[in-house]
MIMI-560793 format. One line per field, with one value per residue: residue number from 1; residue in three letters; x, y, z of N, C-alpha, C, CB in turn. Coordinates in nm, 3 decimals. Glycine has a CB too. Layout:
// residues N
k = NUM:...
r = ALA:...
n.xx = X:...
n.yy = Y:...
n.zz = Z:...
ca.xx = X:...
ca.yy = Y:...
ca.zz = Z:...
c.xx = X:...
c.yy = Y:...
c.zz = Z:...
cb.xx = X:...
cb.yy = Y:...
cb.zz = Z:...
// end
This chain:
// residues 75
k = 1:2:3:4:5:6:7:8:9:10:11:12:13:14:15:16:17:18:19:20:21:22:23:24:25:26:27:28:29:30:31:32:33:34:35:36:37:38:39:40:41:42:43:44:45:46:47:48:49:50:51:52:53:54:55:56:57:58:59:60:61:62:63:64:65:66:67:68:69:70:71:72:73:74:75
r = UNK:UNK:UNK:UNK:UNK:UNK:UNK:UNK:UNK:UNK:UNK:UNK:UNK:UNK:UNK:UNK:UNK:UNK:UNK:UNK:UNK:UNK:UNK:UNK:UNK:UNK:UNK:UNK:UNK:UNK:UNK:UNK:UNK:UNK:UNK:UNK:UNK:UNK:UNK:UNK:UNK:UNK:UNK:UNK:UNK:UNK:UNK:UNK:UNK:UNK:UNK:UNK:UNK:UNK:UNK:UNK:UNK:UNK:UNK:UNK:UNK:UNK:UNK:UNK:UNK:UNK:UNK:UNK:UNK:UNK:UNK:UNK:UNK:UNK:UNK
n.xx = 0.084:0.075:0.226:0.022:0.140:0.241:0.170:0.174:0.233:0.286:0.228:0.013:-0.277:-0.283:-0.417:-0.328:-0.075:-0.010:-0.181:0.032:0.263:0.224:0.154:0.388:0.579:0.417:0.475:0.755:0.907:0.857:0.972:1.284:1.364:1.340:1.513:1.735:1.725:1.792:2.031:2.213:2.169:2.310:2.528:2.631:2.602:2.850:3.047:2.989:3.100:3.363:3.504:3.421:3.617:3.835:3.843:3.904:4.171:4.282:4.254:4.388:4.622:4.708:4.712:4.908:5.126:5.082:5.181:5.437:5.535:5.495:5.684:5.970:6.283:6.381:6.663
n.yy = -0.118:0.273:0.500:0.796:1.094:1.411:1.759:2.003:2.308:2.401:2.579:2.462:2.328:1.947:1.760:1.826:1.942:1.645:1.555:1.701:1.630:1.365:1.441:1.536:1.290:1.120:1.218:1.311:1.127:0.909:1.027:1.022:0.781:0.733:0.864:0.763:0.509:0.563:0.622:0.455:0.299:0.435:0.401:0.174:0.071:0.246:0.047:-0.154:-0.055:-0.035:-0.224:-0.371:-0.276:-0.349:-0.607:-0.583:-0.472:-0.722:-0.927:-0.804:-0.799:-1.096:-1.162:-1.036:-1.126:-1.378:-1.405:-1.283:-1.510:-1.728:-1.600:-1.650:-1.702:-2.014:-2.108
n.zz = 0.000:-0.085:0.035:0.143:0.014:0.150:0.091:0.182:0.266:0.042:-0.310:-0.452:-0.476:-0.356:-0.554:-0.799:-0.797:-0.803:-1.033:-1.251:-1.214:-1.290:-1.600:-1.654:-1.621:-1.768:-2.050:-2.102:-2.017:-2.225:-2.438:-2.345:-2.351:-2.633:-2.717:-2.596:-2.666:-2.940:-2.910:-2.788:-3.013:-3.230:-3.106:-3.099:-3.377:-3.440:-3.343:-3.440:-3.686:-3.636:-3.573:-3.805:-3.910:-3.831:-3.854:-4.146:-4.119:-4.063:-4.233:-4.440:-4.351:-4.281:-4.551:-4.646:-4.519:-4.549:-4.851:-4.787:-4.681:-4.873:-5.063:-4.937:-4.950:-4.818:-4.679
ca.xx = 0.000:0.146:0.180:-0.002:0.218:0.154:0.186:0.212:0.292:0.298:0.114:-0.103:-0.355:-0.244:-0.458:-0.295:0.051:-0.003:-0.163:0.128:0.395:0.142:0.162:0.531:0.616:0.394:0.550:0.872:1.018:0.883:1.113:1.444:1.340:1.341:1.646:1.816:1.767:1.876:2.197:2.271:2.199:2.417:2.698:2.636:2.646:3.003:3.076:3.030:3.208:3.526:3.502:3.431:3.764:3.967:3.843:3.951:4.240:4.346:4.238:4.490:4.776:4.733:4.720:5.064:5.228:5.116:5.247:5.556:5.605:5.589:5.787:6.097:6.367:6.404:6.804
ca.yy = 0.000:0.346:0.603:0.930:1.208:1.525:1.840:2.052:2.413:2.447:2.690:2.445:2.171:1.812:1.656:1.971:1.845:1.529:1.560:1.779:1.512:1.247:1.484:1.546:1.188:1.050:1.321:1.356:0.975:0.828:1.107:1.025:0.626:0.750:0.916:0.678:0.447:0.601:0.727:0.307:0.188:0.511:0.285:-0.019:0.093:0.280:-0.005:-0.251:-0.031:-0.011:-0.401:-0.387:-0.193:-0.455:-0.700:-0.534:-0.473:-0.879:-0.980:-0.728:-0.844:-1.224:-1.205:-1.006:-1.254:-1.528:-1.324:-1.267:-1.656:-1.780:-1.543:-1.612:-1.874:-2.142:-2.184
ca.zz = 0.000:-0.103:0.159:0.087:-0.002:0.226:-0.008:0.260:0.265:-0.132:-0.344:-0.547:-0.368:-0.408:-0.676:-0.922:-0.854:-0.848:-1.225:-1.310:-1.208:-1.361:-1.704:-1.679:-1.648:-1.912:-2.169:-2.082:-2.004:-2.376:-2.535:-2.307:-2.364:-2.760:-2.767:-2.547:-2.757:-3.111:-2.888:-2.802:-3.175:-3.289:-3.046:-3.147:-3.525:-3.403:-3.244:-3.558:-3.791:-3.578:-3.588:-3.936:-3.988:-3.758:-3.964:-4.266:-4.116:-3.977:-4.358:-4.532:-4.303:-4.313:-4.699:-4.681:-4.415:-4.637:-4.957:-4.791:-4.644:-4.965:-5.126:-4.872:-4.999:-4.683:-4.696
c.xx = 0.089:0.068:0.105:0.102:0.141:0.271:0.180:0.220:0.330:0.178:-0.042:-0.180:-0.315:-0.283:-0.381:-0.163:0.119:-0.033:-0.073:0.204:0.343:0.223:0.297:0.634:0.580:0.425:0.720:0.935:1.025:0.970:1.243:1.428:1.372:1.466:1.758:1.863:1.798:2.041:2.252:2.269:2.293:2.580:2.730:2.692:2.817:3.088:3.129:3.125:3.396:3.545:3.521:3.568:3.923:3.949:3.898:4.126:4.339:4.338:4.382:4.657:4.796:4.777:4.890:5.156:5.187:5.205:5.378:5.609:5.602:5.632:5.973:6.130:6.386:6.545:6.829
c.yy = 0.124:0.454:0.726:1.025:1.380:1.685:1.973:2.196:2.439:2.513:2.628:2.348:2.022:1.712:1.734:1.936:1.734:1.495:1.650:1.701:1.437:1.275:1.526:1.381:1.106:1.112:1.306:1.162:0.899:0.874:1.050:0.888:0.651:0.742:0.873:0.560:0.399:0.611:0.549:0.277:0.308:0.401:0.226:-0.027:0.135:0.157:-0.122:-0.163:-0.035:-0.214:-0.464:-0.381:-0.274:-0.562:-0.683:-0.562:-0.604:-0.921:-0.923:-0.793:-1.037:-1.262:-1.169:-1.110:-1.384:-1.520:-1.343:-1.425:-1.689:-1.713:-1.578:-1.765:-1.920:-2.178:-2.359
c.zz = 0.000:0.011:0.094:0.085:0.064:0.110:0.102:0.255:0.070:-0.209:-0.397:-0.486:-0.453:-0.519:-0.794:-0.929:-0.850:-1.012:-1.302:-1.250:-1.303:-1.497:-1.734:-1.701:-1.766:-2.055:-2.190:-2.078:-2.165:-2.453:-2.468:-2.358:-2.498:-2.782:-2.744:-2.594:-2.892:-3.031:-2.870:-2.935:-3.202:-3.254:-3.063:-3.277:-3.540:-3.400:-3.382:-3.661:-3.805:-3.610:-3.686:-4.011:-3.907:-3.856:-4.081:-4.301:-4.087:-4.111:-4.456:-4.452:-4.328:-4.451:-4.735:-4.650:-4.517:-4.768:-4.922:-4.690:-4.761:-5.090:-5.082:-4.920:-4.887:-4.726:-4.625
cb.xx = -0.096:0.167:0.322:-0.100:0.245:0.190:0.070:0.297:0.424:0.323:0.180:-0.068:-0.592:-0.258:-0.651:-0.316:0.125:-0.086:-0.299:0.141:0.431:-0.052:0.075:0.583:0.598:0.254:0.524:0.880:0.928:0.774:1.123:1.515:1.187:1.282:1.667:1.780:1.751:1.807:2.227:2.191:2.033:2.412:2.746:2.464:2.545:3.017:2.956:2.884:3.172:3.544:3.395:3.352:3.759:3.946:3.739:3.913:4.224:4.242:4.079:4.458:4.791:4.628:4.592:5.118:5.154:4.969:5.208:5.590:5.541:5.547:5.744:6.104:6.529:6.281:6.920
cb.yy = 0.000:0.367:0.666:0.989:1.201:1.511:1.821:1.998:2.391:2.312:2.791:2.405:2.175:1.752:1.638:2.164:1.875:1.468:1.607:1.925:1.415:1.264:1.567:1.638:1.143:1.022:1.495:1.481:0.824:0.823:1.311:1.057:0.546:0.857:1.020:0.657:0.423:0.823:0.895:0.194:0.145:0.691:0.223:-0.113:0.227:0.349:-0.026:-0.312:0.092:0.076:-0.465:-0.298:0.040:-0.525:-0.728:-0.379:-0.393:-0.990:-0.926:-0.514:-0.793:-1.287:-1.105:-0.886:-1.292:-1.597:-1.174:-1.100:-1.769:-1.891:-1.395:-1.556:-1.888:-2.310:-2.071
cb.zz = 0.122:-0.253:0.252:0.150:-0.176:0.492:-0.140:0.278:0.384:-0.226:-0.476:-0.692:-0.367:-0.324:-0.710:-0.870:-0.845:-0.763:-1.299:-1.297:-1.059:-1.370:-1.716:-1.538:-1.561:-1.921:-2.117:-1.924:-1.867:-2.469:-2.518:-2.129:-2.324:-2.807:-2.740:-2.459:-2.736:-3.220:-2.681:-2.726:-3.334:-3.201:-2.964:-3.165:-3.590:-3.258:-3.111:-3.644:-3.813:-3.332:-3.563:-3.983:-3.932:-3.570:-3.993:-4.259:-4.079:-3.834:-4.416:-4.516:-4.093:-4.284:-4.808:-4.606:-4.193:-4.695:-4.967:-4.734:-4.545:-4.999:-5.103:-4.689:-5.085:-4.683:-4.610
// end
């Protein structure tokens, strides 16, 4: 059971900012929830491209190192 909240000494009577928290929460949280989660896939997308570009980069070197093993004469 939730306690009552005593509103006390404030200008506006309690049902007024209670539906003005109500109307600030149900506005306001779906936008940060939105944006919060374009700003993670932005990371993720970051996240794969850097990955992308290691990969790139582990492919370009193996092909050399193999290039240059059998290029080398074995005395």
């Amino acid at each position: 059971m939730m306690t009552k909240i005593s509103y006390s000494g404030y200008r506006f009577p309690s049902e007024i900012i209670q539906r003005a928290i109500w109307l600030y929460v149900r506005f306001t949280f779906p936008a940060l929830i939105r944006k919060s989660a374009a700003a993670l896939a932005q990371v993720e997308a970051n996240r794969l491209q850097i990955t992308g570009a290691s990969a790139i980069i582990r492919e370009d070197a193996l092909k050399f190192w193999k290039a240059g093993r059998e290029g080398c004469v074995h005395v």
